[in-house]
N, C-alpha and C positions, 0 to 999 in steps of 0.2 A: 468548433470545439475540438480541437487538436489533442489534449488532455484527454475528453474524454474516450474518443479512437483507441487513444492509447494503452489507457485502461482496460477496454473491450479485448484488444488485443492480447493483453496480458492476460484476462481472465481465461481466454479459447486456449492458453501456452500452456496455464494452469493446468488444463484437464480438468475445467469445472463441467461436470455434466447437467448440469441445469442451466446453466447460462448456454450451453451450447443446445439443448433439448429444447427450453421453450422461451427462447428469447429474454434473458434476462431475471427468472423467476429466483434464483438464486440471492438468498442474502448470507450465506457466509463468507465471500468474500469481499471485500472493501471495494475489488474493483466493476462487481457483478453489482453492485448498490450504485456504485458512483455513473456507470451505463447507463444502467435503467433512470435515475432522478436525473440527468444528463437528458435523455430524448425524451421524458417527461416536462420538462423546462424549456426545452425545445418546442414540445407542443404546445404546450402552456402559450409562450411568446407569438406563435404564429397565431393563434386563437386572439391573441388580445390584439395581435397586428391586426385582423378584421374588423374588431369590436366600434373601434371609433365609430362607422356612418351608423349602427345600430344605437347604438349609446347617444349620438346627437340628434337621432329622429326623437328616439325617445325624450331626454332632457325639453325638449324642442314642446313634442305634446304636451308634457308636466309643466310646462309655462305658461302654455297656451290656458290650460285648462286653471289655473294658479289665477293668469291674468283673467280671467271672464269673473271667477272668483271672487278677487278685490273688488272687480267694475261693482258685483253685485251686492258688497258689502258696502262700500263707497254711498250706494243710491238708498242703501236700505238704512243705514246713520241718515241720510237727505232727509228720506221719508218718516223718521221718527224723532227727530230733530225736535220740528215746531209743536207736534204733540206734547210733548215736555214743556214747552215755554207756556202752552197755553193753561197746563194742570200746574205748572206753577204761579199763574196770576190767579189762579184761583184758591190755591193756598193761600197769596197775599191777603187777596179780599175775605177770606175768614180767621186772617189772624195768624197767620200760621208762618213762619219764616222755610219758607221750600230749598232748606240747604241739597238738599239731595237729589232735589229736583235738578237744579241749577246746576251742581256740579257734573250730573252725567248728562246735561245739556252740552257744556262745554267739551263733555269727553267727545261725545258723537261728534260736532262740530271738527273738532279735531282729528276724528276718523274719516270724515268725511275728503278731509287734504290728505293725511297719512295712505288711506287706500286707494286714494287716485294716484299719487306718487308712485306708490309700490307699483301699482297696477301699468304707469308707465315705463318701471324699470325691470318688470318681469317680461313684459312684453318685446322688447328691444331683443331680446333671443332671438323670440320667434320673426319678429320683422329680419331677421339680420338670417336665418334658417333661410324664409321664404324667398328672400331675396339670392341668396345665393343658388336654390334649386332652380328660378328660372332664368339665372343668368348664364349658370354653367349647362343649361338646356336648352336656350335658345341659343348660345355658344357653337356647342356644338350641329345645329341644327343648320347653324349657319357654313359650319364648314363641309356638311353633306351637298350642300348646293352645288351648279355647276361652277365651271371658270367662267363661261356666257354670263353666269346672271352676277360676277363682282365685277364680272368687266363695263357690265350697263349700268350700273347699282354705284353711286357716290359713296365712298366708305362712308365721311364723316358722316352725311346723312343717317346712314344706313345703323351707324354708331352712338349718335344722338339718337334714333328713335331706340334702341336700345336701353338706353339710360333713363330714358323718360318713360317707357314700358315698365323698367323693373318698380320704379318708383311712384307709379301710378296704384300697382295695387298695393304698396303701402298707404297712399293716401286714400284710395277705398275705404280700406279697413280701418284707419285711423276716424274718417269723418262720418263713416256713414254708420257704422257697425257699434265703432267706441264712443262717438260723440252725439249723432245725428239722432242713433236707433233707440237708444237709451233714454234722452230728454221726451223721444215723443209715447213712449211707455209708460215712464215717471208720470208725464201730463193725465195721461189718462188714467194711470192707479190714484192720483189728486183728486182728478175728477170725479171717480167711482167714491172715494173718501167723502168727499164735497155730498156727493147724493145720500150714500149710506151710512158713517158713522156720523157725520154732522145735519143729518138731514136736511138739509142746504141743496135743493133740484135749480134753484135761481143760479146760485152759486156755480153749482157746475156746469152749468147749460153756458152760463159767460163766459167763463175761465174757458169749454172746450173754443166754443167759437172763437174767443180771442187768437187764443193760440193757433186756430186755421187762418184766423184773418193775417198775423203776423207772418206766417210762413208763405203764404200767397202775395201776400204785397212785397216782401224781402225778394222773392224769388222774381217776381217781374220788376221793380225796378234795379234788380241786378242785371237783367239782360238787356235792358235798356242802355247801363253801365259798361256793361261790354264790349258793346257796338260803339259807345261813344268812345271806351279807348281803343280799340283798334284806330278812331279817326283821330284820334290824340296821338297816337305813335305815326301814323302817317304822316300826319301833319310837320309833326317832329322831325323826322327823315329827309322830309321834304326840304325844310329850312334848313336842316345843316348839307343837304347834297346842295344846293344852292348856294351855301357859302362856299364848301368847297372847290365846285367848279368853278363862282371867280376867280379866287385866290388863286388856283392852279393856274389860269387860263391869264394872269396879271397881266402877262407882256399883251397879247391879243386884243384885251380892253382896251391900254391904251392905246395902241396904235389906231384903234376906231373910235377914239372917245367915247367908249361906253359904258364910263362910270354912271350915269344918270340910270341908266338903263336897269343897268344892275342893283343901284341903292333901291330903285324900285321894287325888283323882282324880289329883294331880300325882303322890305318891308312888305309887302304881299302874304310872305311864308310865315314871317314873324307875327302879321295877326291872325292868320288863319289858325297859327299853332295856340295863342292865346283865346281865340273865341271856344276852339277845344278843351280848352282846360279848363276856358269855364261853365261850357256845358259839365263835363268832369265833375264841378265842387257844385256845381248848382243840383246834380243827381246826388250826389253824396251827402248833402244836407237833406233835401230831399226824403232820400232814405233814413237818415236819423232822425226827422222829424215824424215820419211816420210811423215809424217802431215803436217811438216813446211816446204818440198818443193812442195808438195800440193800448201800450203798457198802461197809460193812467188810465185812459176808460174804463180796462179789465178789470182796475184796481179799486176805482170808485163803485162800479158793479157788482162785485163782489162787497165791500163794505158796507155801498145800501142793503143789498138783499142779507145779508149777515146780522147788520143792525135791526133789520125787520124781525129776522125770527129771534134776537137777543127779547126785544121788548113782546115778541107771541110766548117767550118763554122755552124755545124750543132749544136757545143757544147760550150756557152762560160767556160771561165774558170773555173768559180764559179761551173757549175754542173761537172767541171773535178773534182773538186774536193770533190765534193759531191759522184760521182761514188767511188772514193778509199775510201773515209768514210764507204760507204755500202758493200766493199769487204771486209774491216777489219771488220767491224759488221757482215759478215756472219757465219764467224767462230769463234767468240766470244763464242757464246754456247755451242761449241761442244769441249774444251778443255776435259772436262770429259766425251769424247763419251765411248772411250774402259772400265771406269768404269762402266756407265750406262748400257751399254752391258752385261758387267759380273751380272753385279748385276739383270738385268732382266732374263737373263739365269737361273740363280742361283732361283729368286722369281718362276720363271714358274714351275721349279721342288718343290721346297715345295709347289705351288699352286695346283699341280697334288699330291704327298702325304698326302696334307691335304682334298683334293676330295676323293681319297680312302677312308680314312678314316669316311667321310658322306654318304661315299656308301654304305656303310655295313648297314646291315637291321637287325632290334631285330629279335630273333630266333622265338619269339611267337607275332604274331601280332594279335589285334583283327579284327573281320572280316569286311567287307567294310558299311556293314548295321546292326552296331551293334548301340544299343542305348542305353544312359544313363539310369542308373538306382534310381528312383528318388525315395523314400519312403516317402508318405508324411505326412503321418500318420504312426506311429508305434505300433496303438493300431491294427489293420488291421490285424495282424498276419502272416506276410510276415516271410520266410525260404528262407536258403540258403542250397542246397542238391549237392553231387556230386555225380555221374554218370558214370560207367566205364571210372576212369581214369586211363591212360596209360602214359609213358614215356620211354626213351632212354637216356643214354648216350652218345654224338656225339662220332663216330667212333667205336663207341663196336656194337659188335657180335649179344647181346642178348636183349633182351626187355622186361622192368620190368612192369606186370599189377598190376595196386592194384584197388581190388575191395575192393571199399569201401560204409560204411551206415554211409551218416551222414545227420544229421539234426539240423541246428543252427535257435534258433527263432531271428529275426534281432530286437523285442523289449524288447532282455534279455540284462542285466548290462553287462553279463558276459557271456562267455562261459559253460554254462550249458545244451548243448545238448548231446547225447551219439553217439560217435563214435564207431568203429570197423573199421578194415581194414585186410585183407589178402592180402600176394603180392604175387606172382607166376612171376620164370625168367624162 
């Protein structure tokens, strides 16, 4: 602000005694006003130059707490849904047209996608926040380390497990938190419904079991799945390094005629890799057929024991049919259980390699009661001396001393002190 100097300047020429007295308190001159709103806007500027990381934590929480918000409005349209459809069949059945019923039927239905959306698009902040704290932290964590450990240490590795770390606890919190935790809550607040407001103890006691049974069978023949693809990719590998080593090796074959040899080996890899794939589909139906007699038993379970207490009296129609509503809405979310599965397995392991990785401690740390070193004057004549210093190379035999004399004045331009050094291994 060259203007405003200038100004300042001219007010002190003036013979303002207030401007000169107490820093600017002076408002009759234009130039003692134009000073002082001058390094007020100044300060102003530097104050909001810091503001950003405050202001994006913030924003950050307010989405967080925004997203849990919608999840919980999202489930609670879920759970008030099929009570509507059921007090509107029973409108039906006395005559009655349930316009009002029906249309805030559809409205909830429609909140039910609107607050999962939102709830996806308020959240993308905060995954996009959490993601950057722990990348610019294990970032730099990384550059604390020694030269020794990037010298043994494969970047890409080292970079890959990085990537797969940071994105691992978004799919945490994506499946277990936003998807996982949520349907098996829901289940149970049905269930408690099922007991208490429908008086239906048959009804609940199926619906919870089912739902154990479905997550239990999902989850072991997923890991059966697993294993088999890992021998499905092998398998895979295996066939095409097989193809390639002939083909590279072409002139060699022929000169031994051992094309036979090879159409062998290939066909070999090529069924091993198909009887893999079909163990693969053979699990995979497997598991859809098991899910979906799951679901019908639960489903017939719940209708008998529903239909029983219609005709005890306990249940009119309307909530019979509000009960099959909330058996189909049980297992709505859990279509992509055996993916979820995988895919959290799979985060937990990079969540553990990228912990490794933050566990490792710089080779030279300073000591717990070290304190900064502040010069705050440089006419003072402050040196920098070292001292029987010593070091090793990690894993060697011998130990290199260097005595060394040195003396650097820390208010020289330049390096103009004299050293010496001797080293002795």
């Amino acid at each position: 602000m060259p203007h405003t100097a200038a100004r300042a300047q001219r007010a002190v020429a003036l013979g303002c005694p207030a401007h000169g007295a107490s820093g600017g308190a002076c408002t009759r001159h234009f130039a003692c006003s134009y000073a002082r709103s001058g390094g007020r806007a100044r300060a102003r500027a530097r104050a909001f130059a810091r503001a950003p990381p405050y202001v994006a934590c913030y924003v950050a929480l307010l989405c967080m707490r925004c997203s849990f918000a919608f999840l919980g409005l999202s489930h609670v349209c879920n759970l008030v849904a099929p009570a509507l459809l059921g007090s509107a069949m029973d409108a039906l059945l006395r005559g009655v047209l349930p316009v009002s019923q029906l249309v805030i039927f559809g409205v909830l239905r429609f909140g039910v996608a609107a607050f999962d959306q939102l709830q996806r698009l308020v959240y993308l902040r905060v995954k996009q926040v959490a993601a950057h704290e722990i990348a610019v932290s294990t970032f730099g964590h990384l550059h604390s380390l020694s030269l020794f450990w990037h010298i043994n240490k494969r970047s890409g590795v080292v970079l890959r497990a990085l990537d797969r770390g940071i994105n691992s606890a978004a799919v945490v919190v994506d499946n277990l938190f936003l998807r996982l935790g949520p349907a098996i809550i829901e289940t149970i607040v049905i269930s408690v419904l099922f007991a208490v407001k429908y008086s239906s103890a048959g009804s609940s006691v199926a619906i919870a079991l089912s739902f154990l049974a479905y997550c239990v069978a999902t989850m072991a023949i997923t890991n059966v799945r697993t294993k088999q693809r890992k021998v499905m990719n092998s398998a895979d590998n295996e066939a095409n390094q097989v193809a390639v080593d002939a083909l590279t090796a072409f002139e060699t074959i022929k000169v031994f005629s051992a094309e036979e040899f090879e159409l062998k080996r290939y066909s070999v890899a090529i069924k091993k890799q198909q009887a893999a794939m079909r163990d693969q589909q053979t699990s995979y139906i497997a598991l859809q057929l098991t899910q979906s007699l799951i679901i019908r038993v639960a489903t017939v379970l719940v209708l008998i024991f529903s239909a029983m207490d219609v005709l005890a009296g306990k249940l009119s129609p309307g909530s019979y049919l509000s009960l099959y509503s909330y058996t189909l809405q049980v297992f709505e979310p859990l279509s992509w259980l055996g993916a979820m599965y995988t895919m959290l397995a799979q985060a937990y392991v990079d969540m553990q390699n990228l912990g490794e990785i933050m566990m490792e401690q710089p080779d030279i740390q300073d000591a717990a009661d070290a304190q900064p070193l502040r010069l705050e004057n440089r006419a003072l004549g402050a040196t920098i001396e070292f001292r029987n210093v010593s070091f090793t190379y990690p894993k060697a035999s011998n130990k290199l001393e260097a005595s060394m004399a040195a003396s650097v004045s820390a208010a020289s331009a330049n390096s103009s002190g004299q050293w010496g050094a001797r080293l002795r291994t």
